[in-house]
TIDOVO-891274 format. One record per residue (C-alpha): residue in one letter; x, y, z. Coordinates in nm, 2 decimals, padded with zeros to 4 digits, always signed. Layout:
<kebas>
KEBA  rest      c1      c2      c3
KEBA     A       X       Y       Z
...
</kebas>
This chain:
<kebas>
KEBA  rest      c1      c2      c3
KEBA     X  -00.84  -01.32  +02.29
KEBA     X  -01.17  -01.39  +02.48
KEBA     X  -01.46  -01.44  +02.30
KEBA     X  -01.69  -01.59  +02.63
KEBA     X  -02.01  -01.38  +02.68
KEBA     X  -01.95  -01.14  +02.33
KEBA     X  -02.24  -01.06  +02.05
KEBA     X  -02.09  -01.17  +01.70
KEBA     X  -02.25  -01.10  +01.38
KEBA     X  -02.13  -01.32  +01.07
KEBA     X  -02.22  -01.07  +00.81
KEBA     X  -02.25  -01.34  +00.50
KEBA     X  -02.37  -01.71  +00.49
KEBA     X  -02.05  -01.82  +00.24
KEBA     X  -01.82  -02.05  +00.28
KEBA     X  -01.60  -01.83  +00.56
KEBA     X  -01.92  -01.74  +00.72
KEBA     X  -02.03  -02.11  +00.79
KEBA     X  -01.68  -02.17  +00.92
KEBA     X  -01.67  -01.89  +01.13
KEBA     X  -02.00  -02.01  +01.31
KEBA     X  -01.84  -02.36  +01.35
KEBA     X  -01.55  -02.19  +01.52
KEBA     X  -01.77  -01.99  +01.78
KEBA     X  -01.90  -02.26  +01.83
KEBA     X  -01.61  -02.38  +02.06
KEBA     X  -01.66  -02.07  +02.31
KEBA     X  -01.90  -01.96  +02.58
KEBA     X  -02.04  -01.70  +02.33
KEBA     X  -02.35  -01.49  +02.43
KEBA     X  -02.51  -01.47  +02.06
KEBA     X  -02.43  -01.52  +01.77
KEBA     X  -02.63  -01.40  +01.45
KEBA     X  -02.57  -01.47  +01.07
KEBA     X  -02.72  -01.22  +00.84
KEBA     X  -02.77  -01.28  +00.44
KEBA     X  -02.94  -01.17  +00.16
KEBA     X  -03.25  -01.40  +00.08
KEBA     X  -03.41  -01.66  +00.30
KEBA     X  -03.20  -01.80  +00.56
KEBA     X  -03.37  -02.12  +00.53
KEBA     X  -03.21  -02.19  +00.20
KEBA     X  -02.82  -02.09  +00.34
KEBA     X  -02.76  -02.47  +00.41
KEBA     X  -02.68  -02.44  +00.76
KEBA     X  -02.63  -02.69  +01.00
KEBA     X  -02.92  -02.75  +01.25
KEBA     X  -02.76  -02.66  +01.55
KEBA     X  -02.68  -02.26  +01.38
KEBA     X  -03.05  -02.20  +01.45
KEBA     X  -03.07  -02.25  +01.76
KEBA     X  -02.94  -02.02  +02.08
KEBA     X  -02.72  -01.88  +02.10
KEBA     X  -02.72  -01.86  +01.71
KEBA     X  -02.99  -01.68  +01.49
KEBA     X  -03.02  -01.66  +01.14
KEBA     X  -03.17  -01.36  +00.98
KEBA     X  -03.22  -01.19  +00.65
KEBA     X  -03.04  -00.84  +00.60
KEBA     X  -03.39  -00.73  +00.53
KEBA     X  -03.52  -00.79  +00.85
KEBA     X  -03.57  -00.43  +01.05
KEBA     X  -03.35  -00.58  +01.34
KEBA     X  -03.03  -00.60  +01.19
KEBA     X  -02.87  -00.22  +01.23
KEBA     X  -02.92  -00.25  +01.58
KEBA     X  -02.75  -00.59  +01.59
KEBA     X  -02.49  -00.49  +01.44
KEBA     X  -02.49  -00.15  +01.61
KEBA     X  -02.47  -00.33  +01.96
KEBA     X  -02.27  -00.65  +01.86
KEBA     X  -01.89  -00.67  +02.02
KEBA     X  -01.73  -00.77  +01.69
KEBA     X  -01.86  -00.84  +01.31
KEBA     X  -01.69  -01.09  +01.09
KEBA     X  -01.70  -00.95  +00.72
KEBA     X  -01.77  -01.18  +00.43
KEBA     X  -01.47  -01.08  +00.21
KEBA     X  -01.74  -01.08  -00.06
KEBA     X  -01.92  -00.77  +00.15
KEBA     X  -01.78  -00.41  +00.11
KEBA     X  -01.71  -00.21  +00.40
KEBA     X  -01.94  +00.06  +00.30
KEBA     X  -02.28  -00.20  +00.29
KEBA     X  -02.50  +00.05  +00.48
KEBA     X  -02.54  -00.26  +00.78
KEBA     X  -02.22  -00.17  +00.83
KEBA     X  -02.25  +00.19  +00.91
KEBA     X  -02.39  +00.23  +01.22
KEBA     X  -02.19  +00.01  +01.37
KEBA     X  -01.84  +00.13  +01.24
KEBA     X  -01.94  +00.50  +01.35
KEBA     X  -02.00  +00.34  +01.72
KEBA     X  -01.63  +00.17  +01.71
KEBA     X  -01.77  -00.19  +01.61
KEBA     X  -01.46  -00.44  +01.55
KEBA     X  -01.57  -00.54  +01.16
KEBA     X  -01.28  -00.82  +01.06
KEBA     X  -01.26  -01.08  +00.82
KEBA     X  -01.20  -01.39  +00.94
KEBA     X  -00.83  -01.45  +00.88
KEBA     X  -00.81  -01.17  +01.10
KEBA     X  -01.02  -01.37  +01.38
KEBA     X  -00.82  -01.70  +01.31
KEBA     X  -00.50  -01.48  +01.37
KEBA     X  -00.56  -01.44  +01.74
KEBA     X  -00.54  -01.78  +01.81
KEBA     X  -00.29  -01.96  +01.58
KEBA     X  +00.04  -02.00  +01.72
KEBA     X  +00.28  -02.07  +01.43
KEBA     X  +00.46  -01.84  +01.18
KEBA     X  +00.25  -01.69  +00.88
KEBA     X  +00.36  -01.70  +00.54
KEBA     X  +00.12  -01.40  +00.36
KEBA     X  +00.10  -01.38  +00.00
KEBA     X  -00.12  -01.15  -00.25
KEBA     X  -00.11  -00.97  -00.55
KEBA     X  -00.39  -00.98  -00.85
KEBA     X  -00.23  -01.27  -01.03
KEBA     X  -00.05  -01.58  -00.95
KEBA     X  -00.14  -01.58  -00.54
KEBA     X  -00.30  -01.95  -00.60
KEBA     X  -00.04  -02.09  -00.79
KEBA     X  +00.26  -01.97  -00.56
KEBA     X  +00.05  -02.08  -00.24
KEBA     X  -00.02  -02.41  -00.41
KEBA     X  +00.37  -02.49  -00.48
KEBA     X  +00.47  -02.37  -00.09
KEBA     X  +00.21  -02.60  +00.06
KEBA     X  +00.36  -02.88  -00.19
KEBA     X  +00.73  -02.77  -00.08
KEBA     X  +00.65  -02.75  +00.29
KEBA     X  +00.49  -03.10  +00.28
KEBA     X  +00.78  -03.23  +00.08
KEBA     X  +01.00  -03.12  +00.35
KEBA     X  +00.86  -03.26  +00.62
KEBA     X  +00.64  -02.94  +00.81
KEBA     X  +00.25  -02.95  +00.88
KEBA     X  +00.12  -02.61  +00.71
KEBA     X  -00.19  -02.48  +00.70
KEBA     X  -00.29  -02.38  +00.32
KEBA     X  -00.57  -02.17  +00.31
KEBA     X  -00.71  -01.78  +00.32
KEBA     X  -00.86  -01.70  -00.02
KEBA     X  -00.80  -02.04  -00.13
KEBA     X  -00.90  -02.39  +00.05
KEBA     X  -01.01  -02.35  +00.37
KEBA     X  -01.10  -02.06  +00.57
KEBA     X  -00.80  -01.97  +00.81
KEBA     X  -01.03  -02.05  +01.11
KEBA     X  -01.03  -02.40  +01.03
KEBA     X  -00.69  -02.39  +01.17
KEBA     X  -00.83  -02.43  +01.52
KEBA     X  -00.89  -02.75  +01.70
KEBA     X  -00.80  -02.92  +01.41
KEBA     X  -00.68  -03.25  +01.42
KEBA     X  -00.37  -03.19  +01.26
KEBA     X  -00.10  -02.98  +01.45
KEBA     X  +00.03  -02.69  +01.23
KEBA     X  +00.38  -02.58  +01.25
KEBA     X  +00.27  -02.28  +00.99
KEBA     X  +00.03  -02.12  +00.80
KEBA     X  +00.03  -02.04  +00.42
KEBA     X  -00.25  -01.81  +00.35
KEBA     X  -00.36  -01.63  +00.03
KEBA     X  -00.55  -01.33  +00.12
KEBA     X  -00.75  -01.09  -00.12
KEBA     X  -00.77  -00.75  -00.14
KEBA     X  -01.12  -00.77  +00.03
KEBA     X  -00.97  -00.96  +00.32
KEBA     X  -00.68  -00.76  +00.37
KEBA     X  -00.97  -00.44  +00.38
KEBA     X  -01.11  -00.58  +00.77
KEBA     X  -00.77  -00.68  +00.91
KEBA     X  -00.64  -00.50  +01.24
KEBA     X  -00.32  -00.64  +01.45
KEBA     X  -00.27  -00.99  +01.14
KEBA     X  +00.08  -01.03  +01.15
KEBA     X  +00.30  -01.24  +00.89
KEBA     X  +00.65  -01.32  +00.95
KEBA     X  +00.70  -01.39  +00.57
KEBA     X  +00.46  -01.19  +00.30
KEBA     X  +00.53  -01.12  -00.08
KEBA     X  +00.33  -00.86  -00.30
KEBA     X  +00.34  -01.04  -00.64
KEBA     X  +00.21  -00.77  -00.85
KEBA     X  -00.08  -00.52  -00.87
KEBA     X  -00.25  -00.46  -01.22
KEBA     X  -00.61  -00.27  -01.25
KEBA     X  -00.86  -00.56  -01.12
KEBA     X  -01.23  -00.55  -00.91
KEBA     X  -01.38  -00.25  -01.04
KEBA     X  -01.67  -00.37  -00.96
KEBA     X  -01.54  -00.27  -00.56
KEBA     X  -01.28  -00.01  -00.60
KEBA     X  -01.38  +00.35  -00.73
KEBA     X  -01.02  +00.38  -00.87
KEBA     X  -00.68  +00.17  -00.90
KEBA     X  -00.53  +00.34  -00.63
KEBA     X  -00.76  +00.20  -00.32
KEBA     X  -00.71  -00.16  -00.49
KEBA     X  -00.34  -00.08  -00.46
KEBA     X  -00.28  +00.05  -00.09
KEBA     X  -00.56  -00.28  +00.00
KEBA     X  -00.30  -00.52  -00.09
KEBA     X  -00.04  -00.31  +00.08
KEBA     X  -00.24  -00.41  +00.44
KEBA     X  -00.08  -00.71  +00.42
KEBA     X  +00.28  -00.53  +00.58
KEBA     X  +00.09  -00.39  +00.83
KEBA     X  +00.26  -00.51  +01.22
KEBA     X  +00.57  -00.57  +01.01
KEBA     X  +00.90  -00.52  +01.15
KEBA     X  +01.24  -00.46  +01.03
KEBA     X  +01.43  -00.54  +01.31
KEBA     X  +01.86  -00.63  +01.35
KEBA     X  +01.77  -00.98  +01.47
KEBA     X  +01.75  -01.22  +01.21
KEBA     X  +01.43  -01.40  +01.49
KEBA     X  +01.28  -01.14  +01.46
KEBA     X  +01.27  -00.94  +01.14
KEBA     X  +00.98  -00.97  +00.90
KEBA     X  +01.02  -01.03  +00.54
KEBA     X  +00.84  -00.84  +00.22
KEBA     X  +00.90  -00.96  -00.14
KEBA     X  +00.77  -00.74  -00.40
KEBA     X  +00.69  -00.78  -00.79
KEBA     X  +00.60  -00.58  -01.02
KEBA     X  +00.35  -00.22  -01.02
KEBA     X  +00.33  -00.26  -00.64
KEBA     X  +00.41  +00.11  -00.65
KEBA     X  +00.60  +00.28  -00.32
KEBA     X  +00.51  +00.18  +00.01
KEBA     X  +00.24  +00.38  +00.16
KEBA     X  +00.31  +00.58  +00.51
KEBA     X  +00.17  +00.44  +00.87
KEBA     X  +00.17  +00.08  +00.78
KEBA     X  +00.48  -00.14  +00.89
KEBA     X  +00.83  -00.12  +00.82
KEBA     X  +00.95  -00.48  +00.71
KEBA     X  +01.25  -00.59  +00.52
KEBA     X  +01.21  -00.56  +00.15
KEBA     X  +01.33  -00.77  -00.14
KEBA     X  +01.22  -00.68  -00.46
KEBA     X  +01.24  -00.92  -00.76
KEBA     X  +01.54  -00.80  -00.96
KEBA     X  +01.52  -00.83  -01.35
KEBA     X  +01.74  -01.13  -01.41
KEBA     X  +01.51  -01.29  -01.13
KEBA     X  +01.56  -01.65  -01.31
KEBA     X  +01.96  -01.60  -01.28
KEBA     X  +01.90  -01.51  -00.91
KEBA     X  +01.74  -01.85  -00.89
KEBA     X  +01.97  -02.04  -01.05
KEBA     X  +02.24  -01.91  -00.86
KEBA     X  +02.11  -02.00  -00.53
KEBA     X  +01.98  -02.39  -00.61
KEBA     X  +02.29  -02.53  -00.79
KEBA     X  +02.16  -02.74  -01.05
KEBA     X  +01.86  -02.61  -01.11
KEBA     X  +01.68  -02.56  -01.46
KEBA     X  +01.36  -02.40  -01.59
KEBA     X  +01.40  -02.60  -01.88
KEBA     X  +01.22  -02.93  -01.66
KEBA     X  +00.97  -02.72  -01.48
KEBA     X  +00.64  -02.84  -01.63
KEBA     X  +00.44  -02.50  -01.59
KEBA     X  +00.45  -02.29  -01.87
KEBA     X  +00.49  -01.92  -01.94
KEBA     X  +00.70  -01.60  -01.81
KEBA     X  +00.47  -01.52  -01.49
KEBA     X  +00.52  -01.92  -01.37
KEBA     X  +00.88  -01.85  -01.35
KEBA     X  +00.81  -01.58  -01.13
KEBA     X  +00.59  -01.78  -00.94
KEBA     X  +00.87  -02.00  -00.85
KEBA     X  +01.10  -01.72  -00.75
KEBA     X  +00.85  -01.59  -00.49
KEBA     X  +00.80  -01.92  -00.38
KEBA     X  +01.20  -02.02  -00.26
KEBA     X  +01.24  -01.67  -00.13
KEBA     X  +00.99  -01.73  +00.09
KEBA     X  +01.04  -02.07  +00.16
KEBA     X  +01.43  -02.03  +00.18
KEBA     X  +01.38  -01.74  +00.44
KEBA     X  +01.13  -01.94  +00.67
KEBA     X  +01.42  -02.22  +00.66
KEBA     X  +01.71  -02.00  +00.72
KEBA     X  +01.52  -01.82  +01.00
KEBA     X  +01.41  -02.14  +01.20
KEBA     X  +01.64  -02.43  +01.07
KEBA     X  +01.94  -02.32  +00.89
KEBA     X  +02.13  -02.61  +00.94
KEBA     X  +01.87  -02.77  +00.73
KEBA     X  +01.90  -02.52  +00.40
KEBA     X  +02.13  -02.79  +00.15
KEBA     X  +01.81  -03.02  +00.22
KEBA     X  +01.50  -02.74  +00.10
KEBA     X  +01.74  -02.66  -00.21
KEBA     X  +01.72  -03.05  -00.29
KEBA     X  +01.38  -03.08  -00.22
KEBA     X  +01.27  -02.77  -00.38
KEBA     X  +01.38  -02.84  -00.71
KEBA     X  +01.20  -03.18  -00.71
KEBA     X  +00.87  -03.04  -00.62
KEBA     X  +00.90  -02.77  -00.87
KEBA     X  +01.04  -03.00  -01.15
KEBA     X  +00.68  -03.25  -01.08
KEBA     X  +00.41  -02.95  -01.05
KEBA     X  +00.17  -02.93  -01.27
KEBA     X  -00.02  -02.61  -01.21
KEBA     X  -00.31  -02.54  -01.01
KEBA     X  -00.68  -02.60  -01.18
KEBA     X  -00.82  -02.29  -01.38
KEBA     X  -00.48  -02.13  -01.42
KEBA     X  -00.34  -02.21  -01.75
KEBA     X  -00.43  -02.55  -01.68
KEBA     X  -00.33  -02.80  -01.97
KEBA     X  -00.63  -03.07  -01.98
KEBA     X  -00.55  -03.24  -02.30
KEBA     X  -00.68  -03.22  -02.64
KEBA     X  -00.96  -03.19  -02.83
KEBA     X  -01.03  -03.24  -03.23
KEBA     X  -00.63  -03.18  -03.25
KEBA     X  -00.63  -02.90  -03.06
KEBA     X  -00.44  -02.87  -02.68
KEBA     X  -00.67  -02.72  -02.44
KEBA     X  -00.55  -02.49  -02.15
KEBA     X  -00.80  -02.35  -01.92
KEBA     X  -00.73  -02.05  -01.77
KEBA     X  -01.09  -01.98  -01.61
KEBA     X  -00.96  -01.78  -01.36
KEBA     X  -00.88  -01.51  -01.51
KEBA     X  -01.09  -01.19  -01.47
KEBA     X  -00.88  -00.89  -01.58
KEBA     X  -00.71  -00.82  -01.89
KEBA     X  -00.34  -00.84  -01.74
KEBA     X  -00.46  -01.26  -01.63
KEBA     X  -00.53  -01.26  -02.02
KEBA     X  -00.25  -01.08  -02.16
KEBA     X  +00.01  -01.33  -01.91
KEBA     X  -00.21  -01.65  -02.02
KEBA     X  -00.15  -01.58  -02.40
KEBA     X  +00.18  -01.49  -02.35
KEBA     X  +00.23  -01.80  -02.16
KEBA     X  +00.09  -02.04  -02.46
KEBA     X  +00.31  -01.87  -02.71
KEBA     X  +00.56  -02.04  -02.59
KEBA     X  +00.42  -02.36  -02.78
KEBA     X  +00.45  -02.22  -03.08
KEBA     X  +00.12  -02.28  -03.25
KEBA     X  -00.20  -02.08  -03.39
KEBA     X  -00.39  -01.97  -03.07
KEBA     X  -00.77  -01.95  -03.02
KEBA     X  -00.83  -01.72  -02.76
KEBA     X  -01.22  -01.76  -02.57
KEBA     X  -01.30  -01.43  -02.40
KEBA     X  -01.57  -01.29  -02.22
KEBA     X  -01.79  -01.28  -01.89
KEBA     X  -01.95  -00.98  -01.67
KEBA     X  -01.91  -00.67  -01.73
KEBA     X  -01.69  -00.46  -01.44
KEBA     X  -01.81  -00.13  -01.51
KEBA     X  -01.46  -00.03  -01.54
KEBA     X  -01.23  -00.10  -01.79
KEBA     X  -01.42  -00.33  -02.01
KEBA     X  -01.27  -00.21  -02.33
KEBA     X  -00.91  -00.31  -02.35
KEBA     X  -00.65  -00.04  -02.40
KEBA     X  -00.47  +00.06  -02.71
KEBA     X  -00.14  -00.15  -02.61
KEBA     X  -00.39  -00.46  -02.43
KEBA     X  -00.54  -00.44  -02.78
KEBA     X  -00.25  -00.51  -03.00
KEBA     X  -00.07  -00.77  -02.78
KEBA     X  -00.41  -00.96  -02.83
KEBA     X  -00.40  -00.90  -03.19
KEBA     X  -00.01  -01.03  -03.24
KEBA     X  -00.05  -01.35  -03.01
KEBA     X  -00.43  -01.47  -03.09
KEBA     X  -00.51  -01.56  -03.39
KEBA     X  -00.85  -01.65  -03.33
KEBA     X  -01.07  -01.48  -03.09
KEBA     X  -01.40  -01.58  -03.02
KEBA     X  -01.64  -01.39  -02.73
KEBA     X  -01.88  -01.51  -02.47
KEBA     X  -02.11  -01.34  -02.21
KEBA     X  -02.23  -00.98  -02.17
KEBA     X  -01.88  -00.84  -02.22
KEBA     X  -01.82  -01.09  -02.50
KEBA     X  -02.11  -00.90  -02.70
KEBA     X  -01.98  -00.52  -02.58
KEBA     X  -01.61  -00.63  -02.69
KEBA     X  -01.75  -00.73  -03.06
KEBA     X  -01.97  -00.45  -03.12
KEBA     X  -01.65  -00.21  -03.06
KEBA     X  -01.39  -00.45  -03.24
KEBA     X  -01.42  -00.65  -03.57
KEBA     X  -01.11  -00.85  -03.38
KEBA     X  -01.38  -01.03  -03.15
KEBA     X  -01.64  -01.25  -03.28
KEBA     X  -01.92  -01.32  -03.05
KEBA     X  -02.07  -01.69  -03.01
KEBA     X  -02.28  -01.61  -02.71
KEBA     X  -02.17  -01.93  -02.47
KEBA     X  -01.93  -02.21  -02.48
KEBA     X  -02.18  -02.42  -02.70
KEBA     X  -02.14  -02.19  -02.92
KEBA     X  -01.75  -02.19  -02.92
KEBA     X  -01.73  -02.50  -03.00
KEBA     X  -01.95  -02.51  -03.31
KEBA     X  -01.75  -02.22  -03.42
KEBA     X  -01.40  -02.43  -03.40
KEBA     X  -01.55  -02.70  -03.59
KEBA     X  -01.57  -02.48  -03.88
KEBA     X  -01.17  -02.38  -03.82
KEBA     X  -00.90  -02.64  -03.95
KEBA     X  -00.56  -02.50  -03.90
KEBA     X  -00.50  -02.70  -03.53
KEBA     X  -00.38  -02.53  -03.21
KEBA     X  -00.37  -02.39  -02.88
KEBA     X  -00.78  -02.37  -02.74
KEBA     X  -00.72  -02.14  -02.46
KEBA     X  -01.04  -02.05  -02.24
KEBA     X  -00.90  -01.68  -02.04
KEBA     X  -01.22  -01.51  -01.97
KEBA     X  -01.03  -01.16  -01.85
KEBA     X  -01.40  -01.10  -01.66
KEBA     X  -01.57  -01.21  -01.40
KEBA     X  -01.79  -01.56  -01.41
KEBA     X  -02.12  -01.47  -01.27
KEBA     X  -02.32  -01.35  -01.60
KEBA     X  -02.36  -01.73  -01.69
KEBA     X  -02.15  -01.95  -01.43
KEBA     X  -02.14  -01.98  -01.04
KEBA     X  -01.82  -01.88  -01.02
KEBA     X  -01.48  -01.89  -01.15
KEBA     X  -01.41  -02.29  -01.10
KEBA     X  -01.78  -02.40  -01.26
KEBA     X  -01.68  -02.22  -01.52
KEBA     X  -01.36  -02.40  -01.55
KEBA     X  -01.54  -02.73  -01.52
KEBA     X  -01.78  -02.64  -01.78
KEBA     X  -01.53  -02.58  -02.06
KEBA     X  -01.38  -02.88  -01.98
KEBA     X  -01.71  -03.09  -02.01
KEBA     X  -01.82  -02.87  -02.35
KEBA     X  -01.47  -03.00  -02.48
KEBA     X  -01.47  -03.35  -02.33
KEBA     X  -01.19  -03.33  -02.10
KEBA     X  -01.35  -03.33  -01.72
KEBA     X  -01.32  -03.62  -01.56
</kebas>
């Protein structure tokens, strides 16, 4: 792909946004314009993004539908609907809009390993990267997760693949991304806030098959791993091979790794055990595709990384005790289903749990159902509510008690004595009091002592 003498607009000053500037800032661009809400001056970029041929502008400024209009290519901040009315114009004139995992993909030159889904992408990417390294490869972790994918490029280390997680919002702006290797975890309600119904958050996470291929030749055929309510495969996208995880998923496992046994991995609950499945499948099939002769070895070195992971931070995350209490923190969590897996997880344990819920409201399905309603009800037995949604969930059930913020959680569990499991599982997203998802992590974990 040539990018000399083009007119780029980086349509959000995030975290992918600033990468994507230091990328283009290898080539003989022509211009290249950031556009934000607020005042540029306050996006933290570097010096040299302000001057030619970079500009930084507010989306208010009158200039920016012609930009965009006239630009050769727009790289979409995955945080940025398709239908922001800067994007308009531009899309009706044929205007590339991509995110940037899409960009990064025309210039990295190793196999992809894709993997989405609304719950457990971050854990399952997490354990491959650990694997990979284990076994002696160079990947490239990244996506929705990490670093951007275009960090890949110039990089000082040499990549032999790339692991990305990838987002319904990223896999919106993709157009020729390819993956050799890709797995659909699962698909539950989620991002209201951005999708009108469930079935447009469904067929996004199904772009991820798109340039696909089943093909005869073991080289060349592409690879889809499917979990559960991914629904059928929708027409015009690609045509991969298709595994889908069979019900006795932890037998398959067993049955392929000799020796191995769930009863040592340290990660707790049902949906971690699936975790792991995706992950060999798609660790085995990159190894019996490019080094076969080298299979005995990933089984050996699978099991160990498995049997010494801990989790990934914000997911279910044990981080000690408190007051007699064990903490888990499971502050990603930002639907109902996250929720519902999180306290099935802890039940496991076998102890009285204290369930912390609450966060911004979606717009769509704030209210649990029926059935989400009495799972809570058998496996908490304690819950206590934070945030706006906190305060709509206990004015419509007695169940919930509202505390306002985690302060306030804590005063209320000094006035509890039977001891248990403390498990933070907002179901909603973090930005009513928190940054994001990991500050509120951190946050529970200084309220109760525990961050470090």
């Amino acid at each position: 792909m040539n990018l000399s003498d083009k007119n780029i607009v980086v349509f959000g000053p995030g975290v992918s946004g600033r990468a994507t500037l230091e990328f283009l800032g290898h080539f003989d661009i022509s211009s290249a314009t950031i556009v934000g809400s607020g005042d540029p001056s306050e996006w933290k970029l570097d010096d040299s993004f302000l001057e030619a041929p970079f500009q930084a502008l507010s989306q208010t400024d009158p200039r920016c539908e012609d930009i965009f209009a006239d630009s050769d290519l727009i790289i979409l901040s995955p945080g940025i609907a398709r239908e922001h009315p800067l994007l308009t114009k531009a899309l009706n004139k044929g205007v590339k809009v991509w995110c940037e995992v899409e960009l990064a993909f025309h210039f990295f030159k190793g196999p992809i390993i894709g993997v989405t889904g609304t719950n457990g992408k971050t854990t399952t990417v997490t354990l491959l990267g650990e694997v990979f390294k284990r076994y002696g490869s160079s990947p490239f972790i990244g996506g929705n997760i990490g670093l951007p994918f275009v960090k890949s490029y110039k990089a000082q280390t040499a990549y032999d693949l790339a692991v990305l997680e990838l987002s319904s919002f990223q896999l919106e702006s993709l157009e020729d991304f390819h993956c050799q290797f890709s797995a659909i975890l699962n698909v539950f309600p989620n991002h209201g806030e951005r999708y009108e119904n469930h079935e447009d958050y469904r067929l996004a996470k199904w772009n991820i098959i798109s340039h696909q291929s089943h093909s005869p030749s073991v080289e060349q055929n592409d690879i889809l791993f499917l979990g559960a309510g991914v629904g059928d495969m929708p027409e015009g996208l690609g045509s991969p091979e298709v595994v889908s995880m069979p019900e006795n998923f932890e037998v398959d496992l067993v049955q392929e790794i000799e020796g191995f046994d769930f009863s040592q991995v340290k990660i707790v609950g049902l949906h971690n055990r699936m975790n792991i499945w995706f992950a060999w499948k798609l660790f085995s099939s990159y190894i019996e595709r490019y080094e076969r002769e080298n299979l005995s070895k990933a089984k050996k070195i699978f099991k160990e990384v498995v049997y010494e992971f801990k989790g990934v931070e914000h997911r279910v995350e044990a981080t000690g005790q408190w007051d007699g209490h064990l903490l888990y923190n499971d502050a990603k969590s930002t639907n109902w289903k996250a929720t519902l897996t999180a306290l099935t997880a802890v039940e496991e344990l076998n102890l009285p749990i204290y369930l912390i819920m609450g966060g911004q409201l979606r717009g769509q399905n704030d209210l649990p159902s029926d059935e989400q309603l009495e799972q809570i009800k058998k496996s908490a037995t304690h819950i206590l509510t934070i945030g706006d949604s906190g305060e709509l969930l206990s004015k419509n059930f007695p169940l919930f008690q509202y505390v306002k913020d985690l302060a306030g959680v804590k005063e209320k569990m000094l006035e509890l004595k039977e001891k248990g499991v403390l498990l933070f599982s907002p179901g909603f997203p973090s930005f009513d009091q928190f940054n994001n998802y990991a500050h509120r992590g951190r946050c529970f974990k200084e309220v109760f002592g525990t961050e470090k």
